[in-house]
KOLRO-733653 format. One line per field, with one value per residue: residue number from 0; x, y, z of N, C-alpha, C, CB in turn; residue in three letters. Coordinates in Angstrom, 2 decimals. Glycine has a CB too. Example, Ala and Ser with C-alpha at 12.3 -4.5 7.8 and 13.67 -1.06 7.14 Angstrom:
# KOLRO-733653
seq = (0 | 1)
nu = (13.19 | 12.85)
nv = (-5.69 | -2.25)
nw = (7.80 | 7.08)
cau = (12.30 | 13.67)
cav = (-4.50 | -1.06)
caw = (7.80 | 7.14)
cu = (13.20 | 12.90)
cv = (-3.30 | 0.03)
cw = (7.80 | 7.87)
cbu = (11.31 | 14.08)
cbv = (-4.47 | -0.60)
cbw = (9.05 | 5.72)
type = (ALA | SER)
END
This chain:
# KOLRO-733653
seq = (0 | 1 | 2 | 3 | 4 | 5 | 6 | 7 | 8 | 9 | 10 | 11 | 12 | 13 | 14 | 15 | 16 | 17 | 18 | 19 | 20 | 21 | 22 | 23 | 24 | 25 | 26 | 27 | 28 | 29 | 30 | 31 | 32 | 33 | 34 | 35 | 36 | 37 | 38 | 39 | 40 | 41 | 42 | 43 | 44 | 45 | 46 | 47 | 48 | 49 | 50 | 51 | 52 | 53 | 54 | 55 | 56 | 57 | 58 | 59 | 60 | 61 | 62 | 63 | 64 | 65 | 66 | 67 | 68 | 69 | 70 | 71 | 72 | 73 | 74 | 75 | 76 | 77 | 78 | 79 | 80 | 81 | 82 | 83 | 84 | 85 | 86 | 87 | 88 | 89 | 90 | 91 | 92 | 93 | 94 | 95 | 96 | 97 | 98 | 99 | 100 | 101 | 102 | 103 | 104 | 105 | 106 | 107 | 108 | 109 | 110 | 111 | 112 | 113 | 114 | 115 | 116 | 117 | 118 | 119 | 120 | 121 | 122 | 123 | 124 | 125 | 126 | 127 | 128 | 129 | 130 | 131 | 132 | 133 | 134 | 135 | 136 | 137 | 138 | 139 | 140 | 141 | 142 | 143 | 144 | 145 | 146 | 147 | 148 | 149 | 150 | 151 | 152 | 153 | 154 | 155 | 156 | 157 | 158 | 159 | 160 | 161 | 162 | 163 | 164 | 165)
nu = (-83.45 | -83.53 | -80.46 | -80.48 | -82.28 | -80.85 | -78.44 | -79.99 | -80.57 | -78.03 | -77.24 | -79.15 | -78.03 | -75.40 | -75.59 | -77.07 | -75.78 | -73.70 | -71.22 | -67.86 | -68.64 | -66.20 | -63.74 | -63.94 | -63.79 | -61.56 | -61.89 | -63.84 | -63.27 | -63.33 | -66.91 | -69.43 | -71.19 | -70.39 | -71.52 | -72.29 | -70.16 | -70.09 | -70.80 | -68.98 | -69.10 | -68.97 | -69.51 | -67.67 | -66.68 | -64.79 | -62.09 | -60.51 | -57.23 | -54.83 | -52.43 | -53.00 | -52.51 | -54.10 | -55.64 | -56.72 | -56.13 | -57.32 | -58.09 | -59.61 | -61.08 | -62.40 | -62.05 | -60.58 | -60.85 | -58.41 | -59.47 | -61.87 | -63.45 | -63.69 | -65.91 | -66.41 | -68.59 | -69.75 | -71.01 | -73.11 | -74.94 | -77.73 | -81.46 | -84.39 | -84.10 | -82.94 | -80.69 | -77.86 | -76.31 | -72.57 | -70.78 | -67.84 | -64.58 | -65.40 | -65.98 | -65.29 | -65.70 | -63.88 | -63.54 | -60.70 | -59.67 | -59.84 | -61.42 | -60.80 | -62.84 | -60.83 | -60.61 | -58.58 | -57.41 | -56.47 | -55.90 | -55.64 | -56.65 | -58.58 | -57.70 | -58.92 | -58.77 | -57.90 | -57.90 | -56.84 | -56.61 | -56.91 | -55.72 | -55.90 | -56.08 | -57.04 | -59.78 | -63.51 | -64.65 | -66.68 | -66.12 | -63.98 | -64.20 | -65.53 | -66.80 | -68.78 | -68.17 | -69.10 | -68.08 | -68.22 | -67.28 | -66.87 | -67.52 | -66.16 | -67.70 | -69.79 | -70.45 | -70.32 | -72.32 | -74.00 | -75.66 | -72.91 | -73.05 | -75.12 | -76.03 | -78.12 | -78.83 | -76.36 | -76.13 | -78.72 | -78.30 | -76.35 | -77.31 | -77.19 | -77.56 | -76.85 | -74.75 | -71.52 | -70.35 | -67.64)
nv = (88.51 | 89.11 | 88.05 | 85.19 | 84.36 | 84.55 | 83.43 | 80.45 | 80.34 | 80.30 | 77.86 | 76.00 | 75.90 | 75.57 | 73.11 | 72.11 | 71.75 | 70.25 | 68.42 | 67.05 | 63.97 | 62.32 | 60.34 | 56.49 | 54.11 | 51.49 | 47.73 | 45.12 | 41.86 | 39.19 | 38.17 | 36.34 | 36.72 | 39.29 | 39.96 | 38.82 | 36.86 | 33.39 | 31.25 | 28.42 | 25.15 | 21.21 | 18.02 | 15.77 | 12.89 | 11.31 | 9.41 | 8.99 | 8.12 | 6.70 | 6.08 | 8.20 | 10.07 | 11.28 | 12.96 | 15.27 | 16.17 | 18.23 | 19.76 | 22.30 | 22.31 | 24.02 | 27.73 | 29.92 | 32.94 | 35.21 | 36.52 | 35.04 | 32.98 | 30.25 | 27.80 | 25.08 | 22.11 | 19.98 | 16.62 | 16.41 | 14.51 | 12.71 | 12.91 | 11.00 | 11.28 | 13.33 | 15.56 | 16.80 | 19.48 | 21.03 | 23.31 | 23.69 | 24.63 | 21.27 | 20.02 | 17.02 | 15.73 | 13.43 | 10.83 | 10.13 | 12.68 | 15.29 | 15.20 | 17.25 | 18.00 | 19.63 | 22.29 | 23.86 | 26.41 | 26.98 | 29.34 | 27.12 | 24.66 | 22.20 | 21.88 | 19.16 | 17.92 | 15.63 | 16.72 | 17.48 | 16.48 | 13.46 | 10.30 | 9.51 | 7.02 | 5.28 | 6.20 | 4.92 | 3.50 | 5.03 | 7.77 | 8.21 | 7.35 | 7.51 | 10.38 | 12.72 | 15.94 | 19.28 | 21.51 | 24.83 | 27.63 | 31.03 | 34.35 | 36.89 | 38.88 | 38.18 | 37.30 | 38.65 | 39.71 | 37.44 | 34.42 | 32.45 | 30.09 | 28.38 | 26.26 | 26.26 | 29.18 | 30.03 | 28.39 | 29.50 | 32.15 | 32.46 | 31.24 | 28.28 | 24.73 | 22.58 | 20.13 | 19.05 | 15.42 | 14.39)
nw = (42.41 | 39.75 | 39.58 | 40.31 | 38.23 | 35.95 | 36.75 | 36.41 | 33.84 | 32.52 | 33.18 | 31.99 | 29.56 | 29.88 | 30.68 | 28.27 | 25.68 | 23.29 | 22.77 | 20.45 | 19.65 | 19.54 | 18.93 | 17.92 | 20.07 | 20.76 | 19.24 | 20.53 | 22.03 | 20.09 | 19.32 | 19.22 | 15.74 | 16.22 | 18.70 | 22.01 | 23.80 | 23.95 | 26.53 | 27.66 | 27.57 | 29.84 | 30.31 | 32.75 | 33.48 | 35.94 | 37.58 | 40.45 | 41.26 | 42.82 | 40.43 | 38.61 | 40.22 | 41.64 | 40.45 | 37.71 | 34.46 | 31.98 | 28.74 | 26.97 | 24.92 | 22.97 | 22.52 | 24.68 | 26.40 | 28.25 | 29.99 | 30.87 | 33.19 | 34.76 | 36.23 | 37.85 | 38.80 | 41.11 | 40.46 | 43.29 | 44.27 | 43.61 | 43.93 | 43.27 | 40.75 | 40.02 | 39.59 | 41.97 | 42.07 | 42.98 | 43.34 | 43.53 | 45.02 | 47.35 | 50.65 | 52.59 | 55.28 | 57.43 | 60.12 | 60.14 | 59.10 | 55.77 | 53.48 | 50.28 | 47.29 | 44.77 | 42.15 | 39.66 | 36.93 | 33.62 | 30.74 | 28.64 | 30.07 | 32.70 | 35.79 | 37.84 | 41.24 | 44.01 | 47.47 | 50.69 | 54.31 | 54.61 | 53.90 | 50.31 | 49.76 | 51.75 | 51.32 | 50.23 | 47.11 | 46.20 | 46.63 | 44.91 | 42.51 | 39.61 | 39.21 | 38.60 | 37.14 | 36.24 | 34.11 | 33.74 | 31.19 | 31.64 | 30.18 | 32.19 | 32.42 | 32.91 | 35.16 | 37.30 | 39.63 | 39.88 | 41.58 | 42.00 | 43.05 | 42.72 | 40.50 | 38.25 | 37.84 | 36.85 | 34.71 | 33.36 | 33.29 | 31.37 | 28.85 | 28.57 | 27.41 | 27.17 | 27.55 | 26.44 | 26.61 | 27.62)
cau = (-84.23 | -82.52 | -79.64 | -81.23 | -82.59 | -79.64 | -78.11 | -80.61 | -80.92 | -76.66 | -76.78 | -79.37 | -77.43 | -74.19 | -75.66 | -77.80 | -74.52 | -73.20 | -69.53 | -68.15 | -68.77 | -64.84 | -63.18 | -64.25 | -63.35 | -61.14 | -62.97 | -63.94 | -62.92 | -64.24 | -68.14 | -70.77 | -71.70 | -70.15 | -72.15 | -71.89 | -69.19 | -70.79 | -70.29 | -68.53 | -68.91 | -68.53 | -69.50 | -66.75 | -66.33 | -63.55 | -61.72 | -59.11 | -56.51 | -52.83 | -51.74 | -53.05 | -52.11 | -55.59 | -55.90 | -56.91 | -55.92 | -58.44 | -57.98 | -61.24 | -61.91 | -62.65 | -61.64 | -60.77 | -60.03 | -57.89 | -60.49 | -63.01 | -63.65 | -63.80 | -66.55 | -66.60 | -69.33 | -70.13 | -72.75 | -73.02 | -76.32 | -79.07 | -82.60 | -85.23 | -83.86 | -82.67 | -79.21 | -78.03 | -74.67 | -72.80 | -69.74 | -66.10 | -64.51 | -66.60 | -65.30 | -66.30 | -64.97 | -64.21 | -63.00 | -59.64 | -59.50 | -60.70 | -61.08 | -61.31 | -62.94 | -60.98 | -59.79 | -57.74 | -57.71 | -55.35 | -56.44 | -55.74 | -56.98 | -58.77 | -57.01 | -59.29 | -58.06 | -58.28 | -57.18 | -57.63 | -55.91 | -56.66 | -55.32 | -56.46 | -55.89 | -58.40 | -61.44 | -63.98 | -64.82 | -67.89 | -65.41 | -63.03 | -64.53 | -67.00 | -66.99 | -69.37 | -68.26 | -69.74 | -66.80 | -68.64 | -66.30 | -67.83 | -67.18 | -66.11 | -68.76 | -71.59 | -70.29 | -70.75 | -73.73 | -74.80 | -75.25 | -72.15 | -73.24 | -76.83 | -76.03 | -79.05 | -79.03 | -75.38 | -76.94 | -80.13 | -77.81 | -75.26 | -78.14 | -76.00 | -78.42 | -76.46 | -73.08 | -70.76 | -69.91 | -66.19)
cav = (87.59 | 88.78 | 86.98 | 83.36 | 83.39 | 84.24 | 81.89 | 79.51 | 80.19 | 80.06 | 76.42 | 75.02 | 76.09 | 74.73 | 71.45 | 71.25 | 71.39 | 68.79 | 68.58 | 66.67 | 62.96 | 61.98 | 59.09 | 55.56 | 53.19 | 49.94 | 46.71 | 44.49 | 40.80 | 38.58 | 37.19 | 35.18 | 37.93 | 40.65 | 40.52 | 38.54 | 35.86 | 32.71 | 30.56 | 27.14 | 24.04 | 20.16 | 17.13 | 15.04 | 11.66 | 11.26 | 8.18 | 9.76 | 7.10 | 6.91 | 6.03 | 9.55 | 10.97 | 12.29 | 14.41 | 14.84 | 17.67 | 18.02 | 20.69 | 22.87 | 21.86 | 25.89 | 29.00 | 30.54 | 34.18 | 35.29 | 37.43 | 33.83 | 32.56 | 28.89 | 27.13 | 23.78 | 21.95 | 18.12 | 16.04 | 15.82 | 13.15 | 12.43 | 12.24 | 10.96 | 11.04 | 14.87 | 15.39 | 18.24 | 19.87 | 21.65 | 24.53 | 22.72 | 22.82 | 20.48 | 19.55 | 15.96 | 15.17 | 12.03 | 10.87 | 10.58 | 13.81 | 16.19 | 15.06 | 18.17 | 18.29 | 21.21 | 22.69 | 24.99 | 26.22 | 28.18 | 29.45 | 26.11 | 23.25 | 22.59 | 20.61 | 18.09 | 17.48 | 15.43 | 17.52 | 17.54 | 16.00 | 12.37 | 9.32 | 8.77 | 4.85 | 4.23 | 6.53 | 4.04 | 4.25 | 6.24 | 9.07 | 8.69 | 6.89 | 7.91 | 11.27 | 13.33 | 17.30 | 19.78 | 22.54 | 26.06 | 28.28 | 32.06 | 35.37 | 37.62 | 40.28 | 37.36 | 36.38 | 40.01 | 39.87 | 36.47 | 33.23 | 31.24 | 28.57 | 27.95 | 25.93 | 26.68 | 30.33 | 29.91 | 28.03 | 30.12 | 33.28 | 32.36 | 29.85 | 26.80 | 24.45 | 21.36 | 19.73 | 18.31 | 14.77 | 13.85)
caw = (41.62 | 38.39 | 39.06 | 40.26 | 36.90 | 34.92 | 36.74 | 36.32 | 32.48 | 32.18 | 33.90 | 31.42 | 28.57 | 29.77 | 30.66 | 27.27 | 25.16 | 23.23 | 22.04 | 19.99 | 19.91 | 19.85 | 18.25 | 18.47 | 21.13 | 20.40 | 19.17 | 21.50 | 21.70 | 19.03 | 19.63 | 17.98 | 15.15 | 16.85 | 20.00 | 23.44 | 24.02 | 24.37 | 27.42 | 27.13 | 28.83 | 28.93 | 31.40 | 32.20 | 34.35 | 36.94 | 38.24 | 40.86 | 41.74 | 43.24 | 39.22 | 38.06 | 41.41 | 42.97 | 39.89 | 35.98 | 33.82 | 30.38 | 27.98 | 26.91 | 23.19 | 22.71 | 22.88 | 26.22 | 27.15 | 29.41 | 31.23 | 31.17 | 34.53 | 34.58 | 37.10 | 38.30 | 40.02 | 41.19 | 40.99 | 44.69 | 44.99 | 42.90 | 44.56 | 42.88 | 39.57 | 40.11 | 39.82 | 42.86 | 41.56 | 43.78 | 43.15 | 43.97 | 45.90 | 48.14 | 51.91 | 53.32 | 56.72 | 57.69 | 61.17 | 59.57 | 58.16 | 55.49 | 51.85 | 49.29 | 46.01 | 44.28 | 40.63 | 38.89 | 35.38 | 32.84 | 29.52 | 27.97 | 30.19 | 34.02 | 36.38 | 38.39 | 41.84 | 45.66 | 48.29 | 51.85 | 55.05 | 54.57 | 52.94 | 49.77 | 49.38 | 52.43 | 50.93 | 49.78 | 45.84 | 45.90 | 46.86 | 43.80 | 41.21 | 38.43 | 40.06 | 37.87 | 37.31 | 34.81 | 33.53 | 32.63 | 31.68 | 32.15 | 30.21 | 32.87 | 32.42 | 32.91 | 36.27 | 37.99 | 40.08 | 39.86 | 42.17 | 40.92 | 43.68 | 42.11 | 39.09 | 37.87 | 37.54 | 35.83 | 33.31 | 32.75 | 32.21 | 29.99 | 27.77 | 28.19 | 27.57 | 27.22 | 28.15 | 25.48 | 26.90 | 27.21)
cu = (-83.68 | -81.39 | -79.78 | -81.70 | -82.24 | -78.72 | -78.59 | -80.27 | -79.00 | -76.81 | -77.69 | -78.74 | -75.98 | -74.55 | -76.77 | -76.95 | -74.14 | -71.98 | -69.52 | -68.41 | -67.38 | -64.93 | -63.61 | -63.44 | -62.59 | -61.94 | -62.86 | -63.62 | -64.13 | -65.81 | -68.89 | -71.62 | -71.34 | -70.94 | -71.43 | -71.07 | -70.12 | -69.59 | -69.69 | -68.61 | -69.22 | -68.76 | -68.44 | -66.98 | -65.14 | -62.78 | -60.27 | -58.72 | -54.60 | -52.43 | -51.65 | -52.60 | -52.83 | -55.91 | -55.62 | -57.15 | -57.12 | -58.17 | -59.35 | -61.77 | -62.23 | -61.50 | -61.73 | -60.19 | -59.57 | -58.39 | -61.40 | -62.49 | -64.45 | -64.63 | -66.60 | -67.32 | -69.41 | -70.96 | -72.53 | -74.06 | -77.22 | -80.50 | -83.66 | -85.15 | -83.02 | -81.44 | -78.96 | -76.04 | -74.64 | -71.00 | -68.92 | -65.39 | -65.53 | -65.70 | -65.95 | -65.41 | -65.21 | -63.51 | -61.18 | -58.89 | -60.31 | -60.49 | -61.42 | -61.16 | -62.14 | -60.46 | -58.96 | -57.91 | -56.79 | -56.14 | -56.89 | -56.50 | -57.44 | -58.46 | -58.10 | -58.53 | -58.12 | -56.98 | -57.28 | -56.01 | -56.17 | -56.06 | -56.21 | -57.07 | -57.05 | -60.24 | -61.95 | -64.25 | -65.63 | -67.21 | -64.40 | -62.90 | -65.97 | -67.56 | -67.41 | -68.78 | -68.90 | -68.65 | -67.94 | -67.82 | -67.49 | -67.18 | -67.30 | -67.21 | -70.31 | -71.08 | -70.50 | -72.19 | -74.56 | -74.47 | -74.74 | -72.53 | -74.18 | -76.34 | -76.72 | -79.05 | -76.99 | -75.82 | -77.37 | -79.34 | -76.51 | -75.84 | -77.68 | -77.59 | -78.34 | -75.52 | -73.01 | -70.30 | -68.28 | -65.59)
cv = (87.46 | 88.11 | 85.65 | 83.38 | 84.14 | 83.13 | 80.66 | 78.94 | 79.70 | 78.16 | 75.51 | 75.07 | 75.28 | 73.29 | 70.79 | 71.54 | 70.42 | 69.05 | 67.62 | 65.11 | 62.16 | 60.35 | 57.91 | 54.46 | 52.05 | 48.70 | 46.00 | 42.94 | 40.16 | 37.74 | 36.52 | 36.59 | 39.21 | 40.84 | 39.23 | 37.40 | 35.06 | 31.59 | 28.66 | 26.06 | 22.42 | 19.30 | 16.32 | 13.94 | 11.06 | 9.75 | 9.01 | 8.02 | 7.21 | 6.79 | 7.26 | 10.42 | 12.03 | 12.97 | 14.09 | 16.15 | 17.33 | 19.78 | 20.86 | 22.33 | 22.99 | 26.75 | 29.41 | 31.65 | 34.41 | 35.75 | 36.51 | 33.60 | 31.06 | 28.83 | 25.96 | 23.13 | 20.63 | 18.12 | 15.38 | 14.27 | 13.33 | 11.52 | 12.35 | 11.17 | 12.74 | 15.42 | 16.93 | 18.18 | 21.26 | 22.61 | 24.01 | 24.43 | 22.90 | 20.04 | 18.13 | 15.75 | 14.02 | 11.80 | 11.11 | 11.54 | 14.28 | 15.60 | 16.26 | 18.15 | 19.95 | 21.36 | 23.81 | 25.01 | 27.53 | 28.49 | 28.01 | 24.72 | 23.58 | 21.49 | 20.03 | 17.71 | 17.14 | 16.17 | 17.29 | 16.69 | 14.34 | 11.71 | 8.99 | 7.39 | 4.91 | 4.80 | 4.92 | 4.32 | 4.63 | 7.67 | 9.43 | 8.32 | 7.28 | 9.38 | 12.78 | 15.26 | 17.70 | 21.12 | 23.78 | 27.21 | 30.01 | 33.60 | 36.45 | 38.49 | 39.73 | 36.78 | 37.63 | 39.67 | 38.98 | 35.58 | 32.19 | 29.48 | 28.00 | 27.42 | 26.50 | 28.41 | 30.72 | 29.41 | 29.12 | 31.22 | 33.52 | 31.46 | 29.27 | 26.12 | 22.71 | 21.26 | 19.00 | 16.77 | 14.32 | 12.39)
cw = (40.22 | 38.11 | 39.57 | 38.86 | 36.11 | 34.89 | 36.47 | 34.57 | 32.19 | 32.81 | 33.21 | 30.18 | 29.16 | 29.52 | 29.18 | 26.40 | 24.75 | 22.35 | 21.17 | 20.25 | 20.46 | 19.26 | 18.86 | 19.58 | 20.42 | 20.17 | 19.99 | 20.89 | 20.41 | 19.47 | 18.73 | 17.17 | 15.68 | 18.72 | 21.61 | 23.28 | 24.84 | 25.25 | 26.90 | 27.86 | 28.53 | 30.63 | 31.41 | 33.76 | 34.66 | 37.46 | 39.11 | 41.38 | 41.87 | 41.63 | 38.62 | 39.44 | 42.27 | 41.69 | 38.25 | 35.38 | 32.23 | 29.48 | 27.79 | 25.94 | 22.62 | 23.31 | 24.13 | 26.25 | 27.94 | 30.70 | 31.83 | 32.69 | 34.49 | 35.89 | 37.04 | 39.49 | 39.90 | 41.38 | 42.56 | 45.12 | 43.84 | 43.67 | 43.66 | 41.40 | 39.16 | 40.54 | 40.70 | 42.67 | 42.63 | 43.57 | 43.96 | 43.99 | 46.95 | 49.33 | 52.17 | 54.09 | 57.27 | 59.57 | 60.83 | 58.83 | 57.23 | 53.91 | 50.92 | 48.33 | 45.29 | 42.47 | 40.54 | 37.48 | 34.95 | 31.70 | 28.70 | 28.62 | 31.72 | 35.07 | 37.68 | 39.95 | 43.32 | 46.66 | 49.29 | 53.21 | 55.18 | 53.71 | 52.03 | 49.55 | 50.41 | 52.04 | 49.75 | 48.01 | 45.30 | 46.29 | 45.51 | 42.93 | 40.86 | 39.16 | 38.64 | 37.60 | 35.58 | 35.37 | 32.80 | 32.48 | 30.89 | 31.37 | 31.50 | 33.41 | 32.87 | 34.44 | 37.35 | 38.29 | 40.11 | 40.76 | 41.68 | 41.56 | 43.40 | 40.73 | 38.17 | 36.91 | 37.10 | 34.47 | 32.11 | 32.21 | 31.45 | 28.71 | 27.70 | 28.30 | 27.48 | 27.17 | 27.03 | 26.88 | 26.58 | 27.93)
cbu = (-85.67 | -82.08 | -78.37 | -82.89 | -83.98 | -78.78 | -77.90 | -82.08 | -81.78 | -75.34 | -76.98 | -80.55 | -77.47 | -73.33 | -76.53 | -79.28 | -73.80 | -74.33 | -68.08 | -67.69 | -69.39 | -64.42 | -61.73 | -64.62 | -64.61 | -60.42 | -63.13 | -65.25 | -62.75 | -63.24 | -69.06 | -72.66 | -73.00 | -71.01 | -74.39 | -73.09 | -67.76 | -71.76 | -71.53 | -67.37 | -70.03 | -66.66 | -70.57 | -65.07 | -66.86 | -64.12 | -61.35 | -59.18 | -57.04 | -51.74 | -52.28 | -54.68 | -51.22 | -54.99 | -54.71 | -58.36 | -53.62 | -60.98 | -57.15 | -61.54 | -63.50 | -64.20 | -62.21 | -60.21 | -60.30 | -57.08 | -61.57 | -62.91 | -64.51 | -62.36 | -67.51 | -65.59 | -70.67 | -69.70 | -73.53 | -73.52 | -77.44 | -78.56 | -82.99 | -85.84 | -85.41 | -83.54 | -78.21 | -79.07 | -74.40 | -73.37 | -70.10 | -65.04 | -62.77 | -67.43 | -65.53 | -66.97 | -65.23 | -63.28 | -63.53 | -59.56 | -58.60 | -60.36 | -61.93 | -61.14 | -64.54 | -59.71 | -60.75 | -56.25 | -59.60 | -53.64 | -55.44 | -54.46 | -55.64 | -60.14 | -55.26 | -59.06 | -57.36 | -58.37 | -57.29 | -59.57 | -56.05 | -57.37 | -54.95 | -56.11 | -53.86 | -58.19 | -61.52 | -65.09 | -64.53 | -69.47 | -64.49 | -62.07 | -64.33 | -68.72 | -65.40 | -70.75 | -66.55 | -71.97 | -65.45 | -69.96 | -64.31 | -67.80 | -67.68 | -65.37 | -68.90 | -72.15 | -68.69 | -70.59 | -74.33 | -74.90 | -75.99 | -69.94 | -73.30 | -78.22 | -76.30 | -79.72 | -80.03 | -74.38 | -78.31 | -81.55 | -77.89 | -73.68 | -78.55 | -74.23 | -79.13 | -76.79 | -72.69 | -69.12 | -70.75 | -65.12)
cbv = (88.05 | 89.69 | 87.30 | 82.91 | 82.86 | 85.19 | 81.61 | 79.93 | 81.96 | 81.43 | 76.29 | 74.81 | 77.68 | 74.83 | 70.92 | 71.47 | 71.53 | 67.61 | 68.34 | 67.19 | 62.58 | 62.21 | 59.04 | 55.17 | 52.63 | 49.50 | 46.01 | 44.82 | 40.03 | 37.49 | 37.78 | 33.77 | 37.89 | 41.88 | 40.42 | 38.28 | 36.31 | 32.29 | 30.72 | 27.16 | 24.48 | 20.35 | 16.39 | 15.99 | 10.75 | 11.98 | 6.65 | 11.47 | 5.99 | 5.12 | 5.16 | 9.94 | 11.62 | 13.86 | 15.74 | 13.73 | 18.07 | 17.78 | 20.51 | 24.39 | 20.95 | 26.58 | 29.82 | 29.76 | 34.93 | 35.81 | 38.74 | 32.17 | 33.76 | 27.98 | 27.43 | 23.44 | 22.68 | 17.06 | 14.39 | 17.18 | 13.58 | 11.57 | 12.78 | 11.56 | 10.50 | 15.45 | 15.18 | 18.08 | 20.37 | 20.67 | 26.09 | 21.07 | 22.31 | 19.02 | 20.63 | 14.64 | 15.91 | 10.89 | 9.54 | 10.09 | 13.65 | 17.84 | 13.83 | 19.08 | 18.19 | 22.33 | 23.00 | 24.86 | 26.32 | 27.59 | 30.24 | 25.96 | 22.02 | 23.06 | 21.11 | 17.13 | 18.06 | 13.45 | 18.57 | 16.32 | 16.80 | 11.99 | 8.24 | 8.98 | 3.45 | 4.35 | 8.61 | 3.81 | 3.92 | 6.00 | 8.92 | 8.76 | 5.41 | 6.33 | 11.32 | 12.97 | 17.99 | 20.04 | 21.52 | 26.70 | 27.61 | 32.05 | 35.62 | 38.01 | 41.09 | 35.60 | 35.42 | 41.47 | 40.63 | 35.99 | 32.82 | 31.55 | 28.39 | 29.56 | 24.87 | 26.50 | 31.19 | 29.08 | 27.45 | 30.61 | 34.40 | 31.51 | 29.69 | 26.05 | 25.28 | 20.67 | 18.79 | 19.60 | 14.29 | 15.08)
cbw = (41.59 | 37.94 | 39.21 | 41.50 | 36.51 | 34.98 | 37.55 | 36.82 | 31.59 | 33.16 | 35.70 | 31.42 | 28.15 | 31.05 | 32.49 | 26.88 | 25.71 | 22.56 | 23.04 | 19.39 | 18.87 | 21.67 | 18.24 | 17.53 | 22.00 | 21.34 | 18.17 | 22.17 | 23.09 | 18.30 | 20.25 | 19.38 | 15.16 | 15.53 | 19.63 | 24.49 | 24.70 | 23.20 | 28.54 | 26.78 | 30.08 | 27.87 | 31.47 | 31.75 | 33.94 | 38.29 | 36.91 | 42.41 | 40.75 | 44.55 | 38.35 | 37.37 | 40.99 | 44.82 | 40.65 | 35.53 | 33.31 | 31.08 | 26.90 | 26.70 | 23.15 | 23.63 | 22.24 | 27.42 | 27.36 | 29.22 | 30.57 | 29.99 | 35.34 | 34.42 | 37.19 | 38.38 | 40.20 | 42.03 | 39.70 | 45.69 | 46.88 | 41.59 | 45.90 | 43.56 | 38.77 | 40.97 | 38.13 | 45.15 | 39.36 | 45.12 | 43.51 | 42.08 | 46.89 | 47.23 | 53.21 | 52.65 | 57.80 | 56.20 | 61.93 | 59.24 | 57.53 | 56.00 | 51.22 | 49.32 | 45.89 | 45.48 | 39.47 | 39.09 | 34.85 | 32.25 | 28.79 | 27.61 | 29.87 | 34.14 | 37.05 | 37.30 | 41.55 | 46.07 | 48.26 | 51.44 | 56.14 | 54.74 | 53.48 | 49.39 | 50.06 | 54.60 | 49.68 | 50.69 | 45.10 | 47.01 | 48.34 | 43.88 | 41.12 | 38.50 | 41.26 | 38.48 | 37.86 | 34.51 | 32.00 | 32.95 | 30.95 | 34.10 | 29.25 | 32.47 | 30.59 | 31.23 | 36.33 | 36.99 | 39.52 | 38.77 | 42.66 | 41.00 | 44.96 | 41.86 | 38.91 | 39.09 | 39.02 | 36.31 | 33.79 | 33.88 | 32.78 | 30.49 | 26.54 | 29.75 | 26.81 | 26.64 | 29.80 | 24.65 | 26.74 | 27.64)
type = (UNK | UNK | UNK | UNK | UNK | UNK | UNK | UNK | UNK | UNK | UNK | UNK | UNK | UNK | UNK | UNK | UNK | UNK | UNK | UNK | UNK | UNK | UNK | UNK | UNK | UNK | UNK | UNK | UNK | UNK | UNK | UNK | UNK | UNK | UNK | UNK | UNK | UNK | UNK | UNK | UNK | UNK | UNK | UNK | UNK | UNK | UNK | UNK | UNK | UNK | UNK | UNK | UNK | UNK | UNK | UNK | UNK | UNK | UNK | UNK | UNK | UNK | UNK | UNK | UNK | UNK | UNK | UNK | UNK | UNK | UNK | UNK | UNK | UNK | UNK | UNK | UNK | UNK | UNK | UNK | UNK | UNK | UNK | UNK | UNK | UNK | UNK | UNK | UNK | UNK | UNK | UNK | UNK | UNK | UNK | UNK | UNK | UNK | UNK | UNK | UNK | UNK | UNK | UNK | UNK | UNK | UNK | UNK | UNK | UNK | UNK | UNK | UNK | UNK | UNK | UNK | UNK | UNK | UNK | UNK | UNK | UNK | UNK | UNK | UNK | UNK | UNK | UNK | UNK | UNK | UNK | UNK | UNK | UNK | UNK | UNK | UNK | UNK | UNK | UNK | UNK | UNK | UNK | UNK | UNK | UNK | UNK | UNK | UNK | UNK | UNK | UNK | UNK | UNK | UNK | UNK | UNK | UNK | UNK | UNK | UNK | UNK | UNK | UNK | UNK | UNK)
END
């Protein structure tokens, strides 16, 4: 019994110990006042056509980190006055093949672009004109654990609360 509670008493003493603190950590990237890196983002309106070549590059207008994680979603339909955006890329299958909404993006700019196994030239031009997307681009650390396909709840937790028009 005497030694369960020596041992006992030696094992709250180790673990109630405190050393020393140790040197500070490296600063972290630059934020709004020191604290969270705010999200960035920007509506933009599309015209794809054989002249631009299916595809439209745009630079950010901000700051982008290398760690950011760019999102891009379309306005797929609007019912009832209620615009339903939807995380690109987007598939539509036609008898002639597969048309795909998709992007890419570098630090500096996010490239816009039709993909897929059909012919452009015969899609009609509700497929490649005035083709609505919204650009959020995402500190890394805010994209862990969330539904990137829910516009919505991209929004709500990064407080975007309105799109710059371009």
């Amino acid at each position: 019994m005497k030694k369960l509670l020596s041992l006992l008493c030696l094992l709250v003493l180790i673990t109630a110990c405190e050393g020393d603190q140790g040197p500070p950590g490296p600063p972290g990237p630059p934020g709004s006042d020191g604290g969270l890196l705010v999200s960035g983002a920007f509506e933009i309106e599309i015209d794809f056509n054989a002249n631009n070549n299916y595809e439209f590059v745009e630079p950010y207008g901000f700051d982008v980190f290398p760690a950011d994680v760019t999102l891009v979603y379309i306005r797929w339909e609007v019912i009832d006055g209620q615009e339903i955006w939807r995380l690109i890329p987007q598939n539509v299958i036609f008898q002639e093949g597969t048309l795909i909404y998709n992007y890419d993006f570098t630090q500096e700019d996010v490239r816009f672009f039709l993909d897929g196994t059909i012919d452009f030239g015969i899609l009609d031009s509700s497929y490649t004109q005035n083709q609505v997307f919204r650009v959020v681009v995402v500190p890394a650390d805010n994209v862990d654990g969330i539904d990137i396909s829910d516009f919505n709840t991209v929004m709500d937790m990064n407080g975007i609360e309105s799109f710059t028009k371009k």
